[in-house]
C-alpha positions as CSV (number, residue, x, y, z in Angstrom):
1,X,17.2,-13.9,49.4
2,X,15.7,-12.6,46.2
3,X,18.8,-11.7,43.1
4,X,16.5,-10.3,40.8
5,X,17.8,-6.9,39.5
6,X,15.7,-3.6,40.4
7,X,13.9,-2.8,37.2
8,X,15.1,0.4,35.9
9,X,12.6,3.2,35.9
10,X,10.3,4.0,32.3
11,X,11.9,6.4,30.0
12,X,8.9,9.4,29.7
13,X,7.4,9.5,26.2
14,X,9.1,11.9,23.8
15,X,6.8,14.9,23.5
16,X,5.2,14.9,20.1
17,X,6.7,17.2,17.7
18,X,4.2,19.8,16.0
19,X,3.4,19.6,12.9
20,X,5.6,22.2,11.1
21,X,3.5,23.1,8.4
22,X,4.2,23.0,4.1
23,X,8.1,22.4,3.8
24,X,9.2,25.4,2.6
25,X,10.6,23.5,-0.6
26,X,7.4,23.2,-1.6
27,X,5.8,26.5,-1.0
28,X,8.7,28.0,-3.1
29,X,8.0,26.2,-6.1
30,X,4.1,26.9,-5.1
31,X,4.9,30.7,-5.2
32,X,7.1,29.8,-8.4
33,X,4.3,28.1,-10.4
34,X,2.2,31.5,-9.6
35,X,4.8,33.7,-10.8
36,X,4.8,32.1,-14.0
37,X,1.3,32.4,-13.9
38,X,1.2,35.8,-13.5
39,X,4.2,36.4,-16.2
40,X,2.5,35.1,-18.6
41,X,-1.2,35.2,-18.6
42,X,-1.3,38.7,-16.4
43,X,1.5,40.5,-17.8
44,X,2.0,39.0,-20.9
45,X,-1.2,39.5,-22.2
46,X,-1.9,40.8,-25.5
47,X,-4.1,44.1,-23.8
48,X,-0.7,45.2,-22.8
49,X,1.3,45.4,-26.0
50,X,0.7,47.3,-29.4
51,X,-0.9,45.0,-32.3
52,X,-2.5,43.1,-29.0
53,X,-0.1,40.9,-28.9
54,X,3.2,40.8,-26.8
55,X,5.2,40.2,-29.4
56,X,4.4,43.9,-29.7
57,X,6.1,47.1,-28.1
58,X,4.4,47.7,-24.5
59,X,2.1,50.4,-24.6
60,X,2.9,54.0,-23.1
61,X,3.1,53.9,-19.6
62,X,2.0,49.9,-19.2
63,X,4.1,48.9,-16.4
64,X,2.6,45.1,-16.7
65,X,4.2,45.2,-20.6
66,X,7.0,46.7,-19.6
67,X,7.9,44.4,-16.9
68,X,7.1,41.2,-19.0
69,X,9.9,42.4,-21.3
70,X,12.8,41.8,-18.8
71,X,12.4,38.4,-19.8
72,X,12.9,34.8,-18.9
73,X,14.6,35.8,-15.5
74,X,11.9,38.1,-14.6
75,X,9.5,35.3,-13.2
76,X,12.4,33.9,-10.8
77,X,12.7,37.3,-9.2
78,X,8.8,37.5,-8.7
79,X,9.5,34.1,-7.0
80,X,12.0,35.8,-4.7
81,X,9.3,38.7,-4.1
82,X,6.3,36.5,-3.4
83,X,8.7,34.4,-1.1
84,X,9.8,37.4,0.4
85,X,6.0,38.0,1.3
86,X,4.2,35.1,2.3
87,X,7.1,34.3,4.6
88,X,7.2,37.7,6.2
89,X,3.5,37.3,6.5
90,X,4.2,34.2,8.6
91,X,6.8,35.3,10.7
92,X,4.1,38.5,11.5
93,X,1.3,36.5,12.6
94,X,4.0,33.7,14.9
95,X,5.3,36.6,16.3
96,X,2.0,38.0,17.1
97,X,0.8,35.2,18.7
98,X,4.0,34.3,20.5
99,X,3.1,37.6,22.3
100,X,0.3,35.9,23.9
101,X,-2.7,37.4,24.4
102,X,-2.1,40.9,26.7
103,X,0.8,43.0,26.7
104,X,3.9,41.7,27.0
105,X,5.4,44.3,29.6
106,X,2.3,44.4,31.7
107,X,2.6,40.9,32.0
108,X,6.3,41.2,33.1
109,X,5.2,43.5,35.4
110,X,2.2,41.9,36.7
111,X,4.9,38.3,37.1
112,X,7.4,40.5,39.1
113,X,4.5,42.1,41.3
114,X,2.9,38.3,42.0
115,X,6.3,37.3,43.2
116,X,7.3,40.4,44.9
117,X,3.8,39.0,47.4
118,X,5.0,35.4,46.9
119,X,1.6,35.0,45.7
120,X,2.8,32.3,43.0
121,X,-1.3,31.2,42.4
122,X,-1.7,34.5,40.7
123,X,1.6,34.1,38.7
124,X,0.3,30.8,37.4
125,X,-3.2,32.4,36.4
126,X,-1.3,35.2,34.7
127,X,0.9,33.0,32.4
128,X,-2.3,30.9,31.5
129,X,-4.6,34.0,30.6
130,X,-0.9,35.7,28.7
131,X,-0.2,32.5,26.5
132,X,2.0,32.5,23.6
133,X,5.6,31.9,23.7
134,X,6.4,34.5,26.7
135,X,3.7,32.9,28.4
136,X,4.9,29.3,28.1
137,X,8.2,30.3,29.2
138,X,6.9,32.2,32.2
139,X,4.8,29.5,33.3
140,X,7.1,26.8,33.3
141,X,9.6,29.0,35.4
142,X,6.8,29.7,37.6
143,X,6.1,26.0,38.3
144,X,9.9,25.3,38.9
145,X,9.7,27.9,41.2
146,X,6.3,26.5,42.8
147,X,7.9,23.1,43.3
148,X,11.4,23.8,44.7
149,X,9.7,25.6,47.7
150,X,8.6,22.2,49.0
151,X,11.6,20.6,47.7
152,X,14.0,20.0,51.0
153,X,16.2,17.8,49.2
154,X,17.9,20.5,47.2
155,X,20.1,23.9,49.1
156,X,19.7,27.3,48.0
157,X,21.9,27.5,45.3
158,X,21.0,24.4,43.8
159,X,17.5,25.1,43.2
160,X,18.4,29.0,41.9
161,X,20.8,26.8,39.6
162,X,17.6,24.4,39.2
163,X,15.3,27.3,38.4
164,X,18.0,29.5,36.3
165,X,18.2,25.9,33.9
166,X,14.5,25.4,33.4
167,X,14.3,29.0,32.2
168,X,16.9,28.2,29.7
169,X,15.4,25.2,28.7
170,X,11.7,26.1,28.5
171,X,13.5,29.1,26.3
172,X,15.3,27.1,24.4
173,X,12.0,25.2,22.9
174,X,10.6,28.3,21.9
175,X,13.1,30.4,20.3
176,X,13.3,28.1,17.1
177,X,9.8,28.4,16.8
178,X,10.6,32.2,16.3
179,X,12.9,32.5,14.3
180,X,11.8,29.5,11.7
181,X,12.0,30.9,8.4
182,X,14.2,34.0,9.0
183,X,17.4,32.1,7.6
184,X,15.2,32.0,3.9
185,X,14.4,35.6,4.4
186,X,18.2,36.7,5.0
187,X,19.5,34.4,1.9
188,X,16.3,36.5,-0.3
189,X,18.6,39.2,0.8
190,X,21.2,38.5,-1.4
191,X,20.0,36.3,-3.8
192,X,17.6,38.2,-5.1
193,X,20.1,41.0,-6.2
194,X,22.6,38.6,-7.8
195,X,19.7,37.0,-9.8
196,X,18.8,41.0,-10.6
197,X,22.3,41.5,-11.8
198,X,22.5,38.2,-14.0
199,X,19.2,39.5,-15.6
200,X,20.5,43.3,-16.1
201,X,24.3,41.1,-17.5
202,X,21.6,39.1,-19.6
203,X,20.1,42.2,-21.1
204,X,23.1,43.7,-22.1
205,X,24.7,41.2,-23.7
206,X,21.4,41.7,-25.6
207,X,21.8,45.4,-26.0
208,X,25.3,44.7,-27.4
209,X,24.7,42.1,-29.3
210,X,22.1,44.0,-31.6
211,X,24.8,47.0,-31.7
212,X,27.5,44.5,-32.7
213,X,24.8,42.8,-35.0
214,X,23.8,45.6,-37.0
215,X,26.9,46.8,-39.1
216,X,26.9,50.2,-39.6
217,X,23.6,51.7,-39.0
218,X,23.0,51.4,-35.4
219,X,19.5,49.1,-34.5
220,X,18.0,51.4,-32.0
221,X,15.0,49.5,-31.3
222,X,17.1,46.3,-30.3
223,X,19.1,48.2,-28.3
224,X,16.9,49.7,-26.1
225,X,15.0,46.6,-26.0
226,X,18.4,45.0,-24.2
227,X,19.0,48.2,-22.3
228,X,14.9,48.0,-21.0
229,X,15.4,44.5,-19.6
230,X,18.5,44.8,-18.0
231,X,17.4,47.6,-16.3
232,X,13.5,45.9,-15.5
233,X,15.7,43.1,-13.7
234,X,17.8,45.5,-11.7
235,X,15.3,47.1,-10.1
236,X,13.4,43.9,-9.5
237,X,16.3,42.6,-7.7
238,X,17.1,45.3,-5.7
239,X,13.3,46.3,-4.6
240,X,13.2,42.9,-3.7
241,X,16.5,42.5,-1.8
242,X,15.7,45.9,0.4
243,X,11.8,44.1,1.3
244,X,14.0,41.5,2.8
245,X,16.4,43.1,4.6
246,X,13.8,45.6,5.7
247,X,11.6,42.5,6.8
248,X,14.2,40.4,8.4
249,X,15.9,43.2,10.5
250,X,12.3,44.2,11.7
251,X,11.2,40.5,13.1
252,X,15.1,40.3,14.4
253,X,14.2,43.4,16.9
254,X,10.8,42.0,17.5
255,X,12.0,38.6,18.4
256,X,15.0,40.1,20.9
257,X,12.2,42.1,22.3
258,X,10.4,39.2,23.4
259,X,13.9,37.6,24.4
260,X,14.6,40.4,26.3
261,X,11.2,40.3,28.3
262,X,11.6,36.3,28.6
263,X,15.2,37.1,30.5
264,X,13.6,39.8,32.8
265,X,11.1,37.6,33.7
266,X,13.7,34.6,34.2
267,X,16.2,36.8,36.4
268,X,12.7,38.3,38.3
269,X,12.0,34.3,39.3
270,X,15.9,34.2,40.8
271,X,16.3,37.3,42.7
272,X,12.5,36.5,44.2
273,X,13.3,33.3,45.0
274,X,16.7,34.3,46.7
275,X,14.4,36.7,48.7
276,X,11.8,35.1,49.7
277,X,12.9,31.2,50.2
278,X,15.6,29.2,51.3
């Protein structure tokens, strides 16, 4: 009689992780390194200033002068801005695709009407044509479902539990995918106005320093100067900290959207499978 041991079944190959792009580490100093571009060759050049140089006064109404006066803090908060941008530009086309290709609630409805036939073909060919992250989701529920009607090993609740999981899971792969990125988006929130208000402290320290500085006649120029770029950095700051909460609340709603429409469709597989099959 033969003793050697049952050799235990391969391990299935760990699915290859997609690529996930520039680190965002890098694209902040990226978007940094612009900014200072634009600081000081854009705004700080001498077309903008009286005498042509920017050493000079801004001219009359020169918003590019006026903003390259706030000073040094002024190219950090056009950081936070450009951040603010490129990722919300991201997050808008993800989102878009992870829509798929069609509408998201006609497809819903479409699934729920395949299944309401038991016509699971057409459910498959729906999620394929729909793609995106809805579509993944749908389809891999739809194959679950596929399978555990010629699964007799299994009862009735174990393969609604069976099906209920794979939705989950399948869900679960998809909704980091979504929401990549917001957490940067969110801290821009706040950041950028505390880096607003350490620029408006900055310039009127400045502001006060040239009052305190100027014994008794009162140096007007200096002290608008401080009171200009304290107030250039405020309004950076907080323009940029209402972009990002504008942005992040808006791809919050559109990702529970397409949560919400993933769930209809998951709870759609149950109840038709509690329906139609044993």
């Amino acid at each position: 009689m033969s003793t050697q041991q049952p050799k235990p079944a391969a391990k299935p190959a760990a699915p290859q992780k997609k690529s996930g792009g520039i680190p965002a580490g890098v694209i902040l100093i990226i978007l940094f390194v612009i900014a200072l571009g634009i600081y000081n060759f854009v705004m700080g050049d001498g077309s903008h200033f009286e005498g042509g140089t920017n050493e000079g006064h801004p001219l009359p109404g020169d918003y590019f002068g006026i903003v390259y006066k706030g000073g040094v803090i002024v190219p950090v908060l056009m950081t936070c801005f450009l951040t603010s941008l490129t990722f919300s530009i991201e997050r808008l086309m993800t989102i878009g695709k992870a829509k798929g290709t069609g509408d998201v609630n006609a497809f819903v409805r479409s699934i729920q009407s395949s299944l309401d036939k038991d016509d699971v073909e057409a459910a498959l060919k729906a999620c394929e044509k729909q793609k995106g992250s809805v579509g993944n989701v749908t389809l891999s529920a739809v194959k679950k479902y596929k399978q555990l009607i010629t699964d007799g090993s299994l009862d009735k609740e174990q393969k609604l539990a069976a099906l209920s999981k794979e939705v989950e899971e399948a869900t679960s792969l998809e909704l980091p995918m979504l929401e990549k990125n917001l957490t940067i988006i969110a801290t821009l929130a706040s950041v950028a106005t505390l880096i607003g208000l350490l620029g408006t402290v900055i310039g009127m320290i400045k502001a006060f320093s040239a009052l305190g500085n100027s014994g008794g006649s009162t140096d007007s120029t200096a002290l608008a100067n401080g009171i200009s770029e304290a107030l250039v950095n405020t309004a950076l700051g907080i323009g940029t900290s209402a972009i990002c909460i504008i942005a992040y609340n808006f791809f919050t709603s559109k990702i529970d959207e397409l949560t919400y429409s993933i769930d209809e469709i998951g709870l759609s597989v149950n109840q038709n499978y509690a329906t139609h099959h044993n």
